[in-house]
C-alpha positions as CSV (number, residue, x, y, z in Angstrom):
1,X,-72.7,-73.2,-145.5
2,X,-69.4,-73.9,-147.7
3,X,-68.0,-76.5,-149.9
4,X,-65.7,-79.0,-149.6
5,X,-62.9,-77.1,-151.0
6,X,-60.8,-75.4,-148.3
7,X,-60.5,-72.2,-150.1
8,X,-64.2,-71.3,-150.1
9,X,-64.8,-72.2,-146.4
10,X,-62.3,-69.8,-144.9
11,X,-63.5,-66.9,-145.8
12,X,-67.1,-68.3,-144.9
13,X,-66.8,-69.2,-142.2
14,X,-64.6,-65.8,-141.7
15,X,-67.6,-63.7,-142.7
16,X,-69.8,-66.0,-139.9
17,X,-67.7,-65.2,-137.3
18,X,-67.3,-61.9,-137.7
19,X,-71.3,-61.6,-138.3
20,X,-72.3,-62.9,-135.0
21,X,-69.9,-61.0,-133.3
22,X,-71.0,-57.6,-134.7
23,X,-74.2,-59.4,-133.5
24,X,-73.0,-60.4,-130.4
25,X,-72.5,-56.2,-129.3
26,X,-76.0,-54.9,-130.7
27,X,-74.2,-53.4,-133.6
28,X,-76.6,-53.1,-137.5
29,X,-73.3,-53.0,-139.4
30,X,-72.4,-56.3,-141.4
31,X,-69.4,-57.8,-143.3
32,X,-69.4,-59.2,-146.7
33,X,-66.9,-60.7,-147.7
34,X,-66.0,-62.6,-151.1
35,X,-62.9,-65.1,-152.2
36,X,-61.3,-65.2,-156.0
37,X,-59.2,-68.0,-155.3
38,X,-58.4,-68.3,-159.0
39,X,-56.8,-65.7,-161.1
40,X,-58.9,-64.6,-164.3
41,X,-57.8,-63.0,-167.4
42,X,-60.2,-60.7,-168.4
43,X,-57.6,-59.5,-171.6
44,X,-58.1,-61.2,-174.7
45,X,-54.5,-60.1,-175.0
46,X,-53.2,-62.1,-172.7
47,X,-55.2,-65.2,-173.7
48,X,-54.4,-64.8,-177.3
49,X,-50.4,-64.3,-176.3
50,X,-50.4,-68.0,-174.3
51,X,-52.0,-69.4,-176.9
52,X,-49.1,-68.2,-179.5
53,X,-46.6,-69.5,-177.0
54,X,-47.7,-73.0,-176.0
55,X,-48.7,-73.2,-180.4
56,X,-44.9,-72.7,-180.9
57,X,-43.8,-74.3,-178.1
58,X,-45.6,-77.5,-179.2
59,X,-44.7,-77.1,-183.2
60,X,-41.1,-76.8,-182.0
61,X,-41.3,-79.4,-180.0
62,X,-43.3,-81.4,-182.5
63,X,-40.7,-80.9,-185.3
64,X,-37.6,-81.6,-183.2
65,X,-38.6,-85.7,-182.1
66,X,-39.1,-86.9,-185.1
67,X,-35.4,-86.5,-185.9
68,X,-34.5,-87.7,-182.9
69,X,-36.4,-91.2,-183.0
70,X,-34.9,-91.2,-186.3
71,X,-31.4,-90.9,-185.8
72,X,-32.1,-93.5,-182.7
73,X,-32.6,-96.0,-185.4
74,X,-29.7,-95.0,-187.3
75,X,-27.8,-95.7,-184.2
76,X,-29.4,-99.2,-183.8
77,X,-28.9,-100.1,-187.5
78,X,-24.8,-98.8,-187.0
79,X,-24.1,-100.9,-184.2
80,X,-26.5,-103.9,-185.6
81,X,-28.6,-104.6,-182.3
């Protein structure tokens, strides 16, 4: 009836309960219920604006240690260790 993942089985077992209750007092309506545990994004927008931030976030971060291993060894050579 539901996975092993916690957030599908709530709302299954949710929508069985409530099912057999309806049942349970001769009533034809039924529930239906549905989970969206994750959040999508449908914009192409929004995708293409994440990727632009983690791309400079990474090039900064990718020109900024080189410099700093760098001068590391400076240090070492200075002090002769």
């Amino acid at each position: 009836l539901c996975s092993i993942e916690p957030t599908n089985c709530l709302p299954v077992l949710v929508n069985v309960l409530s099912n057999a209750f309806l049942r349970l007092f001769n009533s034809t309506a039924r529930i239906r219920i549905w989970s969206s545990p994750f959040y999508r994004m449908e914009s192409s927008q929004v995708k293409e604006s994440l990727f632009t931030f983690f791309l400079t976030y990474m090039l900064t971060l990718a020109a900024g240690l080189p410099p700093h291993f760098a001068m590391s060894s400076m240090e070492d050579y200075k002090v002769k260790s």
